[in-house]
Structures are given as structure tokens and as C-alpha cells.
GUTOR-511327 format. One record per atom (N, C-alpha, C): atom name; residue number from 1; x, y, z. Coordinates in steps of 0.05 Angstrom, whole numbers. Atoms other than C-alpha are relative to their C-alpha. Last residue first. Layout:
N
 at   i     xx     yy     zz
 CA NUM      X      Y      Z
...
***
This chain:
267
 at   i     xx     yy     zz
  N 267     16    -23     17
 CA 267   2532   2738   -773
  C 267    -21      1      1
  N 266     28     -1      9
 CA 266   2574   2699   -730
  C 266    -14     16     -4
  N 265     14    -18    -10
 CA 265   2656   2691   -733
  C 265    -37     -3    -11
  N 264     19      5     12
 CA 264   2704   2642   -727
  C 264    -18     23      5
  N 263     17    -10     29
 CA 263   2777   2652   -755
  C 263    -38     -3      1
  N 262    -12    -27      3
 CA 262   2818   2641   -687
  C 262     -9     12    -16
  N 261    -24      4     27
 CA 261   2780   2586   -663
  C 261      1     27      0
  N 260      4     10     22
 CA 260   2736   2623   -598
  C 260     30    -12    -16
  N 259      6     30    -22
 CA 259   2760   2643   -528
  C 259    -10    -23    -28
  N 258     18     18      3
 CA 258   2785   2704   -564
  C 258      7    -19      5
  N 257     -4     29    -11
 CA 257   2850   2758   -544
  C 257    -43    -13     -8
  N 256      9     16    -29
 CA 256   2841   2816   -581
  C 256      2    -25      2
  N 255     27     12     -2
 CA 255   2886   2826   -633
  C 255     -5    -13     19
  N 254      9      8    -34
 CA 254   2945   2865   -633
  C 254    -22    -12     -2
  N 253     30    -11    -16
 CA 253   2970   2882   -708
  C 253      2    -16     28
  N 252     17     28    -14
 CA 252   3053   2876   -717
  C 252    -35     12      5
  N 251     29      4    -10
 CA 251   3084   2931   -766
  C 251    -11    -19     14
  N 250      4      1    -27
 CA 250   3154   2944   -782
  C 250    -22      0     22
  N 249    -16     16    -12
 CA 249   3143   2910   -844
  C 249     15      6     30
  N 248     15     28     -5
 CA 248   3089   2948   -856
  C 248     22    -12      7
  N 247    -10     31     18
 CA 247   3132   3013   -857
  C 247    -27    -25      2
  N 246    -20     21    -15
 CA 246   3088   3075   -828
  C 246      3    -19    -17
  N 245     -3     24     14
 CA 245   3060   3133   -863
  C 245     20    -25     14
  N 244    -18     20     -2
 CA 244   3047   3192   -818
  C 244     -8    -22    -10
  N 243     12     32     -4
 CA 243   2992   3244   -833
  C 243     25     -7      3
  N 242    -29     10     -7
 CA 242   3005   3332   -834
  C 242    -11    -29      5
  N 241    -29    -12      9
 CA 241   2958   3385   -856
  C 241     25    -22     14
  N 240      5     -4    -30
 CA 240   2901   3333   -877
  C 240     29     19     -1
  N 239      7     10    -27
 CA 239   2887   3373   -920
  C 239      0    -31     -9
  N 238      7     37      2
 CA 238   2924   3414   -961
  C 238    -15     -8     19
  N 237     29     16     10
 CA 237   2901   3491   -960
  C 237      3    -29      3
  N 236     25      8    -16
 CA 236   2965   3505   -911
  C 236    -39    -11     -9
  N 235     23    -24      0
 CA 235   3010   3496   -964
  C 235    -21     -8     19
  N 234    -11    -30      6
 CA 234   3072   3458   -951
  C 234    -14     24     -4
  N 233     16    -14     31
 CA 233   3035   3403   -923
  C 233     20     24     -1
  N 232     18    -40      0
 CA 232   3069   3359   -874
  C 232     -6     17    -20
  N 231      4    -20     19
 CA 231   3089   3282   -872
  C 231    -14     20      7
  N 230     23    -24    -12
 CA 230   3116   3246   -823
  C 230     -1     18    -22
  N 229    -13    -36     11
 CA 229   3161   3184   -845
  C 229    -21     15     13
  N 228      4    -13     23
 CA 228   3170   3105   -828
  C 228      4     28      0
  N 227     30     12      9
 CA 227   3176   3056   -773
  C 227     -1     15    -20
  N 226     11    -11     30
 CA 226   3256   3052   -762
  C 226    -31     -6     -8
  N 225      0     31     29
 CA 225   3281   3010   -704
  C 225    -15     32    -16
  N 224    -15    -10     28
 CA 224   3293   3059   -645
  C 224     -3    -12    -23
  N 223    -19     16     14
 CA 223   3272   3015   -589
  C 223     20     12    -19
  N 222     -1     22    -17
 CA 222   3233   3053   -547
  C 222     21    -14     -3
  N 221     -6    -10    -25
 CA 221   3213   3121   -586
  C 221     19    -18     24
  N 220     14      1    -24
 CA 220   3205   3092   -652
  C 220     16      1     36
  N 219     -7     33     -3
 CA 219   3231   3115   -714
  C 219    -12     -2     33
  N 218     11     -1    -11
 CA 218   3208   3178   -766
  C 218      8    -29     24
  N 217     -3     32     -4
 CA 217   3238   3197   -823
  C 217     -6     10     27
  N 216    -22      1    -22
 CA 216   3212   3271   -839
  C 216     15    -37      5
  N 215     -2     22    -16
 CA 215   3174   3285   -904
  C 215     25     -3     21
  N 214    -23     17     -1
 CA 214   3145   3336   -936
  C 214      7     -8     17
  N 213     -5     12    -21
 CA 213   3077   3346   -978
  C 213     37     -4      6
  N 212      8    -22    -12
 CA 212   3060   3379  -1036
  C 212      8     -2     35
  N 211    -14    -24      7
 CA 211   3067   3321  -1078
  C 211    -19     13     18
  N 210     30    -16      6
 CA 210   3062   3256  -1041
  C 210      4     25     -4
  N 209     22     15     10
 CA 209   3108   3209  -1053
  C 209    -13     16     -3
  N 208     23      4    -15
 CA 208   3162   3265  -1042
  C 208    -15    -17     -8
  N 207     10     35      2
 CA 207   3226   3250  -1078
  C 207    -24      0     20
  N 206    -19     22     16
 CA 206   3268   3314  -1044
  C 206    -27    -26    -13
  N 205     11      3     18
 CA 205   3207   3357  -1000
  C 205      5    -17    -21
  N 204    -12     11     25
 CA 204   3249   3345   -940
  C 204    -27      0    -19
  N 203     12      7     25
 CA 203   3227   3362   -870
  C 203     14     -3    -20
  N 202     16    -28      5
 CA 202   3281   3360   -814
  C 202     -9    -20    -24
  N 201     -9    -16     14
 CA 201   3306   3288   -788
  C 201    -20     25     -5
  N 200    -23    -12     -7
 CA 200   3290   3253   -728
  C 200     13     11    -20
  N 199     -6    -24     20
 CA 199   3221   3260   -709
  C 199     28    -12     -6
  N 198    -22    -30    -14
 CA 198   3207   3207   -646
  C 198      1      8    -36
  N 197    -26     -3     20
 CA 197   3151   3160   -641
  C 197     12     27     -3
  N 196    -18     15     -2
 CA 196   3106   3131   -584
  C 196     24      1    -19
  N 195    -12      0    -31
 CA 195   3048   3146   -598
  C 195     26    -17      4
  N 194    -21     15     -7
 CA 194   3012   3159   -681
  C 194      6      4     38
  N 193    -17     -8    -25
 CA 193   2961   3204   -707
  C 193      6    -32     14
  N 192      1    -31    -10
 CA 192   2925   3204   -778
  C 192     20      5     29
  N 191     19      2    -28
 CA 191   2952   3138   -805
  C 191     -2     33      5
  N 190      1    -18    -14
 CA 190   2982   3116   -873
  C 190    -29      9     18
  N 189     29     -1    -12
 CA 189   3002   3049   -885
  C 189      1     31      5
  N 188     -2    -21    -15
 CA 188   3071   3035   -929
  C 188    -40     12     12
  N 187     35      4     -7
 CA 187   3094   2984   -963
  C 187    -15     11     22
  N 186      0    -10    -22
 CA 186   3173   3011   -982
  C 186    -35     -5     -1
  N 185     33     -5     -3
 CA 185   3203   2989  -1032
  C 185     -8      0     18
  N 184     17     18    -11
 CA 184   3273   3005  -1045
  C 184    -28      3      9
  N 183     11     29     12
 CA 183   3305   3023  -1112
  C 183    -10    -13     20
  N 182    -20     28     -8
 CA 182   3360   3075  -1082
  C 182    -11    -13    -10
  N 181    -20      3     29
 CA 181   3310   3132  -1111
  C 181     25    -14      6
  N 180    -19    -18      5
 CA 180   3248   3104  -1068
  C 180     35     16    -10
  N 179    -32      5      3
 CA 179   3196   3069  -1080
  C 179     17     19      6
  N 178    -24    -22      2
 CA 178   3132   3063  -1052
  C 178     19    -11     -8
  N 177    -27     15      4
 CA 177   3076   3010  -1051
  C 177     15     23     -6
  N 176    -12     -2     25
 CA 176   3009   3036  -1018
  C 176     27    -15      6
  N 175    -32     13      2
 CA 175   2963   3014   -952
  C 175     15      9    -36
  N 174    -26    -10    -22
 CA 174   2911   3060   -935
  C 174     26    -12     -9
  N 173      9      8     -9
 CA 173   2874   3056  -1015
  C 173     25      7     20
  N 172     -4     34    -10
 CA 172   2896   3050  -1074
  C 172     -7     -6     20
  N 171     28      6      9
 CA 171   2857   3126  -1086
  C 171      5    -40      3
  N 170      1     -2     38
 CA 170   2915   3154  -1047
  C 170    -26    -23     -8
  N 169    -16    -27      9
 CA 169   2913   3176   -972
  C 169      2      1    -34
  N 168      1      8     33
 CA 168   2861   3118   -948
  C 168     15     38    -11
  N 167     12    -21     26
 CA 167   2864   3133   -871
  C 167      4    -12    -25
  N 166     -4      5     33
 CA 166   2886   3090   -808
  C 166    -21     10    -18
  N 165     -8    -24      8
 CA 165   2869   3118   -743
  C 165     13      0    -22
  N 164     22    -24      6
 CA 164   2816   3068   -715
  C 164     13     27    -16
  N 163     10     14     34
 CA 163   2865   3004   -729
  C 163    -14     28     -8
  N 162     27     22     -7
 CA 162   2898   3047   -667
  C 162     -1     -7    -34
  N 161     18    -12     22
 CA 161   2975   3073   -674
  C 161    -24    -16      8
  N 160     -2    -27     24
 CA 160   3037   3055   -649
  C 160    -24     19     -1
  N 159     22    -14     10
 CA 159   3028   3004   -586
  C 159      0     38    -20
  N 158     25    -22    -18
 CA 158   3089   2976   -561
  C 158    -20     15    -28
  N 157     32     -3    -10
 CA 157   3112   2913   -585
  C 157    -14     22     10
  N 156     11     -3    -28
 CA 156   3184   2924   -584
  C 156    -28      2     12
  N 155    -30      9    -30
 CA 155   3220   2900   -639
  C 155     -7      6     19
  N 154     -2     29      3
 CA 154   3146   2895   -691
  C 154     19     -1     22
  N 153    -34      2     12
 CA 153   3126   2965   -667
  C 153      2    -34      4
  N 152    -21      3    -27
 CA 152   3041   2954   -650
  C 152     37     13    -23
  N 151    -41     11     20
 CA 151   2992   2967   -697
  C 151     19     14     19
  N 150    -10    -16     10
 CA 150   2918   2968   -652
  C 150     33      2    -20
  N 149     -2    -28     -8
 CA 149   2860   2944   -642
  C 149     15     13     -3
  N 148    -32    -11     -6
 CA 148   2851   2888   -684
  C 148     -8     25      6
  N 147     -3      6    -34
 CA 147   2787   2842   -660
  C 147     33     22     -2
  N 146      9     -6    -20
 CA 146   2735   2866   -713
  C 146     15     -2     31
  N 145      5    -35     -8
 CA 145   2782   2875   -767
  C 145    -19     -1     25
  N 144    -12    -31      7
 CA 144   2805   2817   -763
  C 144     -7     11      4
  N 143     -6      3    -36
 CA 143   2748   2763   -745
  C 143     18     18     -5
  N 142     25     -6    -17
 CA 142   2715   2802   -809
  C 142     12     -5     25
  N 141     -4    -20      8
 CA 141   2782   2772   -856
  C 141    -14     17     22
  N 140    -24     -9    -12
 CA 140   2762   2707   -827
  C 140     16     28     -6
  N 139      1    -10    -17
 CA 139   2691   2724   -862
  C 139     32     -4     27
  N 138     16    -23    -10
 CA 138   2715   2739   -921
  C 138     -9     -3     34
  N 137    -29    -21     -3
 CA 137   2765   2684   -925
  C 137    -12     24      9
  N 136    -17      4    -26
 CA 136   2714   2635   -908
  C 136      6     13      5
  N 135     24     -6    -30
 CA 135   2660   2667   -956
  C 135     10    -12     31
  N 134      3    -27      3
 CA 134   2718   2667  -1015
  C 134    -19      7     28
  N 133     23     -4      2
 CA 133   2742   2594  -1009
  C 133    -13     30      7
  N 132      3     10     27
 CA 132   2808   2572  -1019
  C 132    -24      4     -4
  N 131     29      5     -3
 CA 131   2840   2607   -951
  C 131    -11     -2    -37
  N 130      0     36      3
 CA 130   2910   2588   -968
  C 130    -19      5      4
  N 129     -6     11     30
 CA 129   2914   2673   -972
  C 129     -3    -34     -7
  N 128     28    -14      9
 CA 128   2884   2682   -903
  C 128     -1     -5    -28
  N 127     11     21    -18
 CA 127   2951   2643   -869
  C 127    -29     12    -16
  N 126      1     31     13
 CA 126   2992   2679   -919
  C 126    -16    -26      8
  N 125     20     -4     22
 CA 125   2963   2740   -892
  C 125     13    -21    -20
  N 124     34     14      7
 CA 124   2964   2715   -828
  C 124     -1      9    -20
  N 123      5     37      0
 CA 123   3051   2693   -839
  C 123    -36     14      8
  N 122      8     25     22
 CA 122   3063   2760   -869
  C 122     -9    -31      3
  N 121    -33      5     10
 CA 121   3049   2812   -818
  C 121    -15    -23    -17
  N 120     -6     32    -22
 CA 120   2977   2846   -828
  C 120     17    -14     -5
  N 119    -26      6    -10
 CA 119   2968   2918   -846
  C 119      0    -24     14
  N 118      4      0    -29
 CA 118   2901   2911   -885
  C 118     31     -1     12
  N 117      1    -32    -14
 CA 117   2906   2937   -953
  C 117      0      4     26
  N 116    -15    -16      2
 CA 116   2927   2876   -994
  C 116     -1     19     16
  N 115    -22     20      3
 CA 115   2883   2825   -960
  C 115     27     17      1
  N 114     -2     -4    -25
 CA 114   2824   2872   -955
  C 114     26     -9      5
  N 113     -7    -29      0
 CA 113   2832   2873  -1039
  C 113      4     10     40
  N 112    -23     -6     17
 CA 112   2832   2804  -1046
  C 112      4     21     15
  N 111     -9     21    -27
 CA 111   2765   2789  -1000
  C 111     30      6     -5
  N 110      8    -17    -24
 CA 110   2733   2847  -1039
  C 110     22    -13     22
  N 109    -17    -22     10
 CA 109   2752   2816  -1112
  C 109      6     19     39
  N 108    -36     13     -2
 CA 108   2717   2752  -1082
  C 108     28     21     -8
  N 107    -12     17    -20
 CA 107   2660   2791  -1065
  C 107     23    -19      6
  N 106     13     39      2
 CA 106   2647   2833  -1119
  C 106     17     -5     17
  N 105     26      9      8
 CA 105   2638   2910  -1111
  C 105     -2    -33     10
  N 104     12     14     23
 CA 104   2711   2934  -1096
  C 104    -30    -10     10
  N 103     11     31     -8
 CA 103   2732   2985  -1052
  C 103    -17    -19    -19
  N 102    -10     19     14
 CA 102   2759   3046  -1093
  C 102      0    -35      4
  N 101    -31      8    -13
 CA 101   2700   3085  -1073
  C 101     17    -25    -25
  N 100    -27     -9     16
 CA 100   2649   3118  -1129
  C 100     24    -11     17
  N  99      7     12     30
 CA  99   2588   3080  -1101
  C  99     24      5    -14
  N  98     19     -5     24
 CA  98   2610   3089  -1030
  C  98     -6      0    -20
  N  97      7     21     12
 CA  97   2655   3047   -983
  C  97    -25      5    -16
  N  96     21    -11     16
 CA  96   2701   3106   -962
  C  96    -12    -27    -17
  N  95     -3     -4     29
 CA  95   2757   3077   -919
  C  95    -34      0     -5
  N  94      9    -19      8
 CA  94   2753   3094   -840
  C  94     -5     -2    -37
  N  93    -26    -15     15
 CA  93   2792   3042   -818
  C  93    -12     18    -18
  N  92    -15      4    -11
 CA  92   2737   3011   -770
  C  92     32     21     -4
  N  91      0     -2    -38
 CA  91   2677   3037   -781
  C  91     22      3      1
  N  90     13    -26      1
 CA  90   2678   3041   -856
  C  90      3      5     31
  N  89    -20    -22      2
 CA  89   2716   2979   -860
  C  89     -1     31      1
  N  88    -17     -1    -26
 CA  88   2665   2944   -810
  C  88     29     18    -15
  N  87      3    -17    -27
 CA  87   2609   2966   -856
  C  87     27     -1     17
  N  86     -5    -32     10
 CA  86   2651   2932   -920
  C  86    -11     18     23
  N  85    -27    -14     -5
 CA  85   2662   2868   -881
  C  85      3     32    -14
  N  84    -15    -10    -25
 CA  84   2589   2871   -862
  C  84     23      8      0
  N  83     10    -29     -8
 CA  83   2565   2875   -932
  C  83     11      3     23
  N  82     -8    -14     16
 CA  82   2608   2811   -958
  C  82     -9     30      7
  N  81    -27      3     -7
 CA  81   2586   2766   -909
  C  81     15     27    -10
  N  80      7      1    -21
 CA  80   2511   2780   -936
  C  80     31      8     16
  N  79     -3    -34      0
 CA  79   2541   2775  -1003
  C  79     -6     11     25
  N  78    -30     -8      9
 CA  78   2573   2707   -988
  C  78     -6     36      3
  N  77     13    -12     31
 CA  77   2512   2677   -951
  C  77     23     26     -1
  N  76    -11      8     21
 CA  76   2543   2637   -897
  C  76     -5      4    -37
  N  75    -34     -3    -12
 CA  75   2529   2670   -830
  C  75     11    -18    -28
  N  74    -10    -19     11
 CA  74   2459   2679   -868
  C  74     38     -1      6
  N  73     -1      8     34
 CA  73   2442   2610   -873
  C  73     12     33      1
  N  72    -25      8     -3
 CA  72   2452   2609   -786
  C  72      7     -2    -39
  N  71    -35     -6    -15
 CA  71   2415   2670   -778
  C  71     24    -20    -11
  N  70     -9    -17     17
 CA  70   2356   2638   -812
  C  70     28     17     -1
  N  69     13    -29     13
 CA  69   2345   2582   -772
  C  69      9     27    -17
  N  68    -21    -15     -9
 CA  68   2361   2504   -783
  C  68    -10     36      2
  N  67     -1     -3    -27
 CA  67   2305   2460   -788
  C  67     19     20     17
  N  66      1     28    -17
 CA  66   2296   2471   -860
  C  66     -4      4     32
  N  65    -11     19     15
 CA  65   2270   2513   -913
  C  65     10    -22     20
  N  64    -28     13    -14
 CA  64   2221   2549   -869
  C  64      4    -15    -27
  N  63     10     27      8
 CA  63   2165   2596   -904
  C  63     32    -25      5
  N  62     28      9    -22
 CA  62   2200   2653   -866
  C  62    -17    -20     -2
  N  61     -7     26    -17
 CA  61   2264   2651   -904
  C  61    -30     -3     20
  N  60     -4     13     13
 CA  60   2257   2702   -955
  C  60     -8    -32     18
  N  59     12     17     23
 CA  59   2219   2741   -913
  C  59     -1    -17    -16
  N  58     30     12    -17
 CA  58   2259   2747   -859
  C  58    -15    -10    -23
  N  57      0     22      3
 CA  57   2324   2751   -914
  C  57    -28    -12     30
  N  56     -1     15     25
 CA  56   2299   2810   -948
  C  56     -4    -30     11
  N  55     28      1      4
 CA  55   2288   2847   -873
  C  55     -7    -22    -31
  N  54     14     14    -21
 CA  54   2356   2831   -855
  C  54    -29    -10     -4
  N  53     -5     30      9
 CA  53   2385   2857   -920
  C  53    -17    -19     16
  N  52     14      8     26
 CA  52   2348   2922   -905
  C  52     -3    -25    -11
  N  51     25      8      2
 CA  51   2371   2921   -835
  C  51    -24    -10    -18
  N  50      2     30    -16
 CA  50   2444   2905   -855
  C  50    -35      4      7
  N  49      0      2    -24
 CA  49   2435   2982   -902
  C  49     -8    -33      7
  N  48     31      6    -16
 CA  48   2445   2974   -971
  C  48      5      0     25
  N  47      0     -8    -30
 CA  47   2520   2985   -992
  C  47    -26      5      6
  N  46     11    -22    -11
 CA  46   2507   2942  -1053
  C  46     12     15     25
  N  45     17    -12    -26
 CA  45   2536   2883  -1069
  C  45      3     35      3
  N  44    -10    -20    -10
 CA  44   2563   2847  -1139
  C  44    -16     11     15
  N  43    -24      9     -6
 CA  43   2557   2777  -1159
  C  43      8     30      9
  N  42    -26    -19      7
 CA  42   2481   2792  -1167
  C  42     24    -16      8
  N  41    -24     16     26
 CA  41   2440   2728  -1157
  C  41     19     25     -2
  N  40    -13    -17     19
 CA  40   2391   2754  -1102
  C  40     29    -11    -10
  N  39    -31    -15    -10
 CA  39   2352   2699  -1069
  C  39      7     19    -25
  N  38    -30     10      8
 CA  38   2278   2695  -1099
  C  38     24     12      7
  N  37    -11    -15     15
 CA  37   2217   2711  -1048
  C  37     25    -23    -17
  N  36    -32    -22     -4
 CA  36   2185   2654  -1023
  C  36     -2     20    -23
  N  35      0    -23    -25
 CA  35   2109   2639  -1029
  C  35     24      7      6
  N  34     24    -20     11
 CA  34   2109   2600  -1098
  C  34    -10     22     19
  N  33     -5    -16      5
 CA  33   2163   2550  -1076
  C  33    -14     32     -5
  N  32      4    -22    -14
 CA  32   2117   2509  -1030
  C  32     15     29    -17
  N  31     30     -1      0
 CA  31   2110   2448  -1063
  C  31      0     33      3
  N  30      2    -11     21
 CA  30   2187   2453  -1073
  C  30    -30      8     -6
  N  29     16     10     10
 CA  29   2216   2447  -1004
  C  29    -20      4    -29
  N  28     23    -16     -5
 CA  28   2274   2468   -989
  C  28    -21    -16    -18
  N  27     23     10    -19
 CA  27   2334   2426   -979
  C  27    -27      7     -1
  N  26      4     29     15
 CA  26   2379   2433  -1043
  C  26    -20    -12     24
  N  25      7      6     20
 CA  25   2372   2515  -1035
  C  25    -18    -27     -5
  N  24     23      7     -5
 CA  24   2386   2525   -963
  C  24    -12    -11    -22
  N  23     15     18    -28
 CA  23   2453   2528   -961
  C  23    -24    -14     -4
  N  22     11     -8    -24
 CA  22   2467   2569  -1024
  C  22    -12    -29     13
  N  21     33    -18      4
 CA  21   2518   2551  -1063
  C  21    -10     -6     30
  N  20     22     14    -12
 CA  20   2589   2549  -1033
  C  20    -23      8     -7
  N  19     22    -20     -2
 CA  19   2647   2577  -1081
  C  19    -28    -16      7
  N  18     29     18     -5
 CA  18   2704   2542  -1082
  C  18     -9      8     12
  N  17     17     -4    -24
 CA  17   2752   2590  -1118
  C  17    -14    -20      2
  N  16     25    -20      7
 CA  16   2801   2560  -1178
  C  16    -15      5     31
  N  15     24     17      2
 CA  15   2871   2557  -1171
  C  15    -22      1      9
  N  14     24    -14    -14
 CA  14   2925   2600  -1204
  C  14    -22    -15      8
  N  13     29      7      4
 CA  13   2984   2556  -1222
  C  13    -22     17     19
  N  12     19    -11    -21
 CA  12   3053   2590  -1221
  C  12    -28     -1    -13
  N  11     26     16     10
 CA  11   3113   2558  -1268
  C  11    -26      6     22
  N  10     11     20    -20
 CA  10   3177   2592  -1243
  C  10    -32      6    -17
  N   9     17     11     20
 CA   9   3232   2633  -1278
  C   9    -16    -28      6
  N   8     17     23     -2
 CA   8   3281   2663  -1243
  C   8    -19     -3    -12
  N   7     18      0      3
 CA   7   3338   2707  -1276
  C   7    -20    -18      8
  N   6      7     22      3
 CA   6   3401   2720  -1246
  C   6    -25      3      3
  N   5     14      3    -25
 CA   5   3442   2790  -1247
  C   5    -16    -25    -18
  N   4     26      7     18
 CA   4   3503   2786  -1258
  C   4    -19      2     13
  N   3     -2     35     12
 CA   3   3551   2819  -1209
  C   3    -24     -2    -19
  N   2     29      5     -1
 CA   2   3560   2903  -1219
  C   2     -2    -34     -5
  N   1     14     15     21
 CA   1   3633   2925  -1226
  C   1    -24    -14     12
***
């Protein structure tokens, strides 16, 4: 017989972004407006090339607004912020950040969406989530990806996989939510090539996530703990012919050691 099951029921306030205008704005001088360019207002960014942007904000900024220099208004200009972390996901974790990707446009939707998709245990992405301001989070998000090298095994630390061999296998993007026909979920990264892990069942097509594809469980060489599955194509047209999906929760990133706070970075 099946115990009750108990319903919670909790009151959850969404609260609002604090969103820094621009720096330079309330200083600049006004005699002079009539030789700047005007900042760009979109709420949604481009993949423009950093030189392009670069070249916008010489200009913009060349009739000085204050004493401070240009560099340092950009390390806090949201879309500015906002283009690099999309180059460094393109670099870094390979995801497609072109007009049709599933990477979002607007900057605070962007900061969200890295959040969900990045394998990171739960206390920094609860530590990134209290971030209350979108051009923080973005760029702490940035000290990320630029310092994680690689996804370790959470019970024995050794080195799985690089940040560099993570893929986008469904249109959500690298990281998805699985289920499977017991009812458990399963948050799941998939990577092109893996070290350090052992095979231990035969394929299985059964409940494939991914049709066409089948799956091995998969656990780590060292410890044994359980990281996830190996998938292989049944038809040699698929591609890729074979990826591994690893647990998140057996996931730790590595991040380089910095002499810096832990969230600062310059743009």
C-alpha cells in the first residue's frame, strides 16, 4: 500500500533585477553632447564582432565623459558583458551562438539560461543565483567559464572530461532534464569524449532519450560511483556516432586557482 502523499504549498516572491544605468551618463558633459555618438538602447545583442563593439565605444567615448577611461565603463556595460559571455560559450563549450541558436538574445534571459546549462554543483549556482543584478551575474558567470577546465567525479575528484568537450545534443542546450521509467530525474550534460570511465553494461535501446541511439551505464574507473551512460548510434548516418551524457550531480567543475576575489573579472 502506497503512503499519502503530502502536498506543499509555499508563497514564492520573484524579485525585481537591479539594473545599473550607464556609468557615464549622469557625469558627462552636456555642452558637448553634439559630438558623441548615442549609446545603443537595444535590450537585445548581436553577435557583432568585440572589435566592432570596441570601435563603437572609441568613438563613443573619445570626447571624455570623465576621468575614468573607457575600458573601465565598458567592464560594466551590460551588453558589452553580455557579448563576451556568448564568445566564451562558443569557445569554450562549443554551443552555437548564431541568429537561429537556442542561446538567448537579452541579457538578463542570457545570465539565466548560462545558469541552467553550465554544469556547476549546487552551492555556486546558488551562490550566482543571489546575484541580484544581471551585469554582476553575467560577468561572475564569465569568471566561470573562463577559469573551468575541467568536470571532475564529485567522490574522487579525478578529472572526467574538459569544459572544452561539452556539446549541445538537444536544442535545450548541453545540459537537459531526463526521466526515466522508475520516475527519476536525471540532469544530464552531454560530452564528446570522457577519461577515466568504465562501460558496464551492454547497449540498450529500452527508453532511449535519444532516439536512434543506445545506451550503456557508465561509472567511474576509481571510485565506481555512477556518472551516467554512453550512447551509440544504431545507424551509422547519425552523427555524432557515439557521445556520453554524464549525471550533474556527479559532477564537480575545477577551476583555476585565482589570486583575484572569486567573481572579478575585466573587460
Amino acid at each position: 500500500m502506497f503512503p499519502p502523499f503530502r502536498i506543499i504549498i509555499a508563497r514564492v516572491q520573484i524579485l525585481p533585477e537591479m539594473e545599473v544605468s550607464d556609468s557615464l551618463y549622469c557625469c558627462r558633459s552636456y555642452s558637448i553632447d553634439k559630438h558623441r555618438l548615442s549609446p545603443a538602447t537595444s535590450s537585445n545583442i548581436s553577435i557583432a564582432s568585440l572589435l566592432s563593439k570596441k570601435r563603437i565605444y572609441d568613438l563613443q567615448y573619445k570626447i571624455p565623459y570623465s576621468i575614468w577611461p573607457s575600458w573601465v565603463h565598458r567592464s560594466y556595460d551590460l551588453q558589452f558583458v553580455a557579448q563576451r559571455v556568448l564568445l566564451e560559450l562558443r569557445t569554450s563549450i562549443f554551443v552555437d551562438v548564431g541568429s537561429g541558436s537556442i542561446v538567448p538574445r537579452n541579457p538578463i534571459d542570457l545570465s539565466y539560461w548560462v545558469i541552467q546549462n553550465l554544469p556547476l554543483d549546487d552551492d555556486l549556482r546558488l551562490q550566482l543565483l543571489s546575484i541580484n543584478n544581471p551585469n554582476q551575474r553575467l560577468r561572475a558567470e564569465l569568471s566561470v567559464l573562463q577559469r573551468c577546465e575541467f568536470l571532475c567525479c564529485r567522490e574522487c575528484d579525478y578529472a572526467v572530461a574538459r569544459q572544452t568537450d561539452v556539446f549541445a545534443m538537444s536544442k535545450e542546450g548541453p545540459q537537459g532534464v531526463y526521466v526515466n521509467p522508475f520516475g527519476h530525474v536525471h540532469e544530464t550534460v552531454t560530452v564528446h569524449r570522457v577519461d577515466g570511465l568504465s562501460v558496464t553494461t551492454p547497449p540498450s535501446t529500452e527508453f532511449s532519450w535519444f532516439p536512434g541511439y543506445a545506451w550503456s551505464i557508465v561509472e567511474c574507473s576509481y571510485c565506481h560511483s555512477h556518472m551516467g551512460w554512453l550512447f551509440t548510434a544504431n545507424d551509422r548516418h547519425l552523427q555524432p556516432a557515439s557521445f556520453w551524457g554524464l549525471c550533474r550531480r556527479s559532477l564537480k567543475p575545477r577551476l583555476k586557482a585565482n589570486d583575484e576575489s572569486e567573481f572579478v573579472v575585466v573587460v
